[in-house]
N, CA and C of each residue as an Amber inpcrd file, in Angstrom:
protein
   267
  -1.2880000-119.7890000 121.0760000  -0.7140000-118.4580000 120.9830000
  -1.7770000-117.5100000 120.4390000  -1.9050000-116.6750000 121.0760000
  -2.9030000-114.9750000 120.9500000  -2.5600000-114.7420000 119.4320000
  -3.6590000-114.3370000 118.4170000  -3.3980000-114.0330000 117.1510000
  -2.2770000-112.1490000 117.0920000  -2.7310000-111.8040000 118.4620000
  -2.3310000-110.8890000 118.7470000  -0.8600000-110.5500000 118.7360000
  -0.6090000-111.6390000 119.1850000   1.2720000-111.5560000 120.0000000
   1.9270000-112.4590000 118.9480000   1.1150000-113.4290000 117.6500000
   1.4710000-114.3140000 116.9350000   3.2170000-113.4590000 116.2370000
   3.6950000-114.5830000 115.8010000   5.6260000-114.5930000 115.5850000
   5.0480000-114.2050000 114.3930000   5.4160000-113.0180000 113.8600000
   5.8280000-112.7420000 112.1290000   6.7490000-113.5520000 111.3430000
   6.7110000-114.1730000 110.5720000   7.5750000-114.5820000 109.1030000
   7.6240000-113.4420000 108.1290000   8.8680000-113.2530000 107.7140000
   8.9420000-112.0670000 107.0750000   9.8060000-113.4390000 105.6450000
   9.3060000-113.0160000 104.7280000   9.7810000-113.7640000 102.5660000
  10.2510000-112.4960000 102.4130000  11.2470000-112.7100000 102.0060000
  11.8210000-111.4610000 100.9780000  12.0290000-112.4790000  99.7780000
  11.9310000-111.6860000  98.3750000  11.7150000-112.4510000  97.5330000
  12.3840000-111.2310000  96.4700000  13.7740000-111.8090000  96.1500000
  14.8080000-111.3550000  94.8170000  15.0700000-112.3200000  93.9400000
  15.4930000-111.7220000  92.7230000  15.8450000-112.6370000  91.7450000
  16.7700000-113.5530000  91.9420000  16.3450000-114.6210000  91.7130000
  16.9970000-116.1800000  91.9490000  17.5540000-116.4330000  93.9150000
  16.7290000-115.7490000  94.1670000  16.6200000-115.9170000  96.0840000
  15.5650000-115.8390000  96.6270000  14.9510000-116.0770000  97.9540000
  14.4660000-116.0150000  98.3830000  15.3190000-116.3940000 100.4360000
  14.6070000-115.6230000 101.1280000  14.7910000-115.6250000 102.1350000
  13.6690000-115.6350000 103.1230000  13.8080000-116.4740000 104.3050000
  12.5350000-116.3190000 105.3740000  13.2980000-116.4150000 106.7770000
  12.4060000-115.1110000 107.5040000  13.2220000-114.5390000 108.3690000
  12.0910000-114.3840000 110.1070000  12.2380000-114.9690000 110.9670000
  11.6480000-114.6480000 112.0610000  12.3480000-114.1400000 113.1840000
  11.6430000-113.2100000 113.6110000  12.7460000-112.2390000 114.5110000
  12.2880000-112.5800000 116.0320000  10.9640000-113.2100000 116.6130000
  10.3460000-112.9500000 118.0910000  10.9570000-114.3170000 118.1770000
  10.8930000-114.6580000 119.4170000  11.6950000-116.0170000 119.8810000
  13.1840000-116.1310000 119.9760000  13.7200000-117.2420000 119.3570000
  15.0840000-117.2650000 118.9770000  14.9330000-117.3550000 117.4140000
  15.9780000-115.9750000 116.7090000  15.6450000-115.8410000 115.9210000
  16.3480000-116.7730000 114.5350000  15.3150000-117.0300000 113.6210000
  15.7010000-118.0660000 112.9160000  15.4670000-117.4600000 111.6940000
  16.2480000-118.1250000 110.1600000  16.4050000-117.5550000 108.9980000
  17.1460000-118.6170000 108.1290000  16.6420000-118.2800000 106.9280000
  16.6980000-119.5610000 106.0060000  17.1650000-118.8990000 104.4250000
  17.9220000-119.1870000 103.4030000  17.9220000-118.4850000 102.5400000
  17.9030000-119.5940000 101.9550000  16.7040000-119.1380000 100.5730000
  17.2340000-120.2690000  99.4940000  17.4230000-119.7470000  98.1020000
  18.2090000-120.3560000  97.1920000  18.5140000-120.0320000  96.0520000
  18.2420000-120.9440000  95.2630000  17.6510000-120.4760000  93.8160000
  17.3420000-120.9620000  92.5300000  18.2360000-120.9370000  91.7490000
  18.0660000-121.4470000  90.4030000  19.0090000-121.5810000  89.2110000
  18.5020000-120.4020000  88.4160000  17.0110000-120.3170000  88.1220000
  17.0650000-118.7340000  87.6540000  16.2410000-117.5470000  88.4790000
  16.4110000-116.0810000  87.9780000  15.7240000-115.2830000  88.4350000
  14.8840000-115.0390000  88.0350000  13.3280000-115.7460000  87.8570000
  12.2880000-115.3990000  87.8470000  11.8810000-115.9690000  89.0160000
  10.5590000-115.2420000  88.8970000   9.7500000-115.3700000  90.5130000
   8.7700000-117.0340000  90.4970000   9.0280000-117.4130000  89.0910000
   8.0010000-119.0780000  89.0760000   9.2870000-119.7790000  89.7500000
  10.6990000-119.7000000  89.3930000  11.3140000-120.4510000  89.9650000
  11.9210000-120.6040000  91.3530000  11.2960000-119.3870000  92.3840000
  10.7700000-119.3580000  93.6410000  10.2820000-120.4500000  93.9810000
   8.8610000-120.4550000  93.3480000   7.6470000-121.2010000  94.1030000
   7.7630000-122.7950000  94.1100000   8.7910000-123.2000000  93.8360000
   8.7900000-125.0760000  94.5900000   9.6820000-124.9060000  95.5590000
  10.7600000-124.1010000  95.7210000  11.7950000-123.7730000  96.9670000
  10.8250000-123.3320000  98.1420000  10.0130000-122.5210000  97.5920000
   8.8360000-122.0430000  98.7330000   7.6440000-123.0050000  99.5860000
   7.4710000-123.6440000  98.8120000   6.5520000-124.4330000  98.6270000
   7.1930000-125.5210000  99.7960000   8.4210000-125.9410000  99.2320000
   9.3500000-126.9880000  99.8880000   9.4380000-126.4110000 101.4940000
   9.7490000-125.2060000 101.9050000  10.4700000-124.7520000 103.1660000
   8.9260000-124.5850000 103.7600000   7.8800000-124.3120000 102.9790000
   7.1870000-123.3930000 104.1450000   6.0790000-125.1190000 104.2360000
   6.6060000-126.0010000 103.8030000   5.7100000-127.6820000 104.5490000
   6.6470000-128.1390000 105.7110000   7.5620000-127.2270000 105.9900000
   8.0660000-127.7210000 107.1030000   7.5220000-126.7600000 108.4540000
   6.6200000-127.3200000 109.6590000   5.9660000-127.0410000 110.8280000
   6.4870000-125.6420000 111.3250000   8.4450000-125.6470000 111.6040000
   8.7260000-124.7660000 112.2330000   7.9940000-123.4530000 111.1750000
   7.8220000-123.3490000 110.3150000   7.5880000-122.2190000 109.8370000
   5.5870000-121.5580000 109.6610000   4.9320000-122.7810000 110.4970000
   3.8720000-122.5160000 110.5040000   3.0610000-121.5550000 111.4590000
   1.4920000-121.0590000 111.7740000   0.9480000-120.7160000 112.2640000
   1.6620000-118.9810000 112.7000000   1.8360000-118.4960000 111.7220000
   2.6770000-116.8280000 111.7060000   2.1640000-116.0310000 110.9730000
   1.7980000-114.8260000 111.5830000   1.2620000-113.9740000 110.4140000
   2.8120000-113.9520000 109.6270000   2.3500000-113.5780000 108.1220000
   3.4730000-113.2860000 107.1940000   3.6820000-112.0020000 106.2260000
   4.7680000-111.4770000 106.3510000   4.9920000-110.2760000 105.8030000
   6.0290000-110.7220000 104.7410000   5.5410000-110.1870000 103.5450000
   6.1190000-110.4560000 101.9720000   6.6640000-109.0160000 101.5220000
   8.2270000-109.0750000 101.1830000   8.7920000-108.0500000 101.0120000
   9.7020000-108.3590000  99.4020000   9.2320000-107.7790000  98.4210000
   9.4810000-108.2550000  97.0810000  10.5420000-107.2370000  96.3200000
  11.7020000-107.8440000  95.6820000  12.0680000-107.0040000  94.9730000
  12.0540000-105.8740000  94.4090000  12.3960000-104.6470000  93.7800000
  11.9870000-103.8520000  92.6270000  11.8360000-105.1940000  91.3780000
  12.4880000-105.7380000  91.3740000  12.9720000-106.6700000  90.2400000
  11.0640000-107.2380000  89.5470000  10.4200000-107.2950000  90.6170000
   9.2320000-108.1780000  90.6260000   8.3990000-107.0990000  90.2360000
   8.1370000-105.9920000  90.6130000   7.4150000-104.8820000  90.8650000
   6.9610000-104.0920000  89.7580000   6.1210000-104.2050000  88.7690000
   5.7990000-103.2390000  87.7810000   5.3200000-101.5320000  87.9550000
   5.9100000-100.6640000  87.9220000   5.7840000 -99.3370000  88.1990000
   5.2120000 -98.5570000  87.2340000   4.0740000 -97.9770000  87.1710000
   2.7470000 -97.4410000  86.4390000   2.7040000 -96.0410000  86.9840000
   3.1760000 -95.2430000  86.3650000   2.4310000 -93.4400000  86.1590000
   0.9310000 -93.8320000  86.0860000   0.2290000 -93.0240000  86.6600000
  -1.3980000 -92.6770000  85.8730000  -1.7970000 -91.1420000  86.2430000
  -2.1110000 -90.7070000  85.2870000  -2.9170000 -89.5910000  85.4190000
  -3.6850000 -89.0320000  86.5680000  -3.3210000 -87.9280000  87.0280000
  -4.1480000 -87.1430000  88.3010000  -5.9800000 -88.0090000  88.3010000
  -6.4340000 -88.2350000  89.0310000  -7.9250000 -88.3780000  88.6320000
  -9.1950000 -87.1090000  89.0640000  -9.8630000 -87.1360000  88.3210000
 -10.7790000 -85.9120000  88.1870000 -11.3810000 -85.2080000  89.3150000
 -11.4800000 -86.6720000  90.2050000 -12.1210000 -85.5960000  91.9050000
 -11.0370000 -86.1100000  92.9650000 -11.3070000 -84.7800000  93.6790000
 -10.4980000 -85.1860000  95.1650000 -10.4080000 -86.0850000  96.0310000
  -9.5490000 -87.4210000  96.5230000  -9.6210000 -88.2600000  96.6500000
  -9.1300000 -88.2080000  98.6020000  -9.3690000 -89.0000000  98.9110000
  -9.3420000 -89.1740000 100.6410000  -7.5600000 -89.2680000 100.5090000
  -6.6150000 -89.2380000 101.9120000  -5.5600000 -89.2360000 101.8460000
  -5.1390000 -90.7750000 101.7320000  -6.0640000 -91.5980000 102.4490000
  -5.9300000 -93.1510000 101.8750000  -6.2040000 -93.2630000 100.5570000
  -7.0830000 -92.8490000  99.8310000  -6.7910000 -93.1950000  98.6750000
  -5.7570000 -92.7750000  97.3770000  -5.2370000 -91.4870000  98.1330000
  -4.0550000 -90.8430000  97.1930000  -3.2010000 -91.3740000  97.9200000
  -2.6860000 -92.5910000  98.7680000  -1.6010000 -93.0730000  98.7990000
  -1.7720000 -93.7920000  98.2510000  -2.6790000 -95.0680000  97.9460000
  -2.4760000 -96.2760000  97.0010000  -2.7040000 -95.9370000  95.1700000
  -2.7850000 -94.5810000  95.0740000  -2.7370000 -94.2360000  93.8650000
  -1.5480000 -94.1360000  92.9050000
């Protein structure tokens, strides 16, 4: 398969869940759940689903909580910045 045309895997990743989702083909989806909501107790559920084949050779798109997400103000910076770089600012 063309890296081009390759099947996306899409992780969404919430507290005490996780989900993996492929939409090209016939579309397939998996949810799994933990005992708690932190994001370490993800990673053996993850770990576990993604050693199984069907879920291999896919580019992958990771779509994460607010829950996970630390949100930082910073200060204007001193020179004018490209429009790529005032978006990841």
């Amino acid at each position: 398969m063309s890296r081009w045309s390759a099947e996306t895997l899409r992780i969404a990743l919430a507290p005490g869940e996780a989900a993996l989702l492929r939409t090209r083909g016939t579309p397939t989806s998996r949810v799994l759940a933990a005992g708690e909501r932190d994001a370490a107790s993800l990673l053996p559920l993850l770990d576990e689903a993604l050693a199984d084949p069907d879920w291999h050779g896919r580019r992958v798109e990771v779509v994460l909580s607010q829950h996970f997400v630390r949100h930082v103000l910073t200060p204007p910076p001193d020179k004018a910045l490209s429009r790529a770089e005032e978006a990841t600012c």
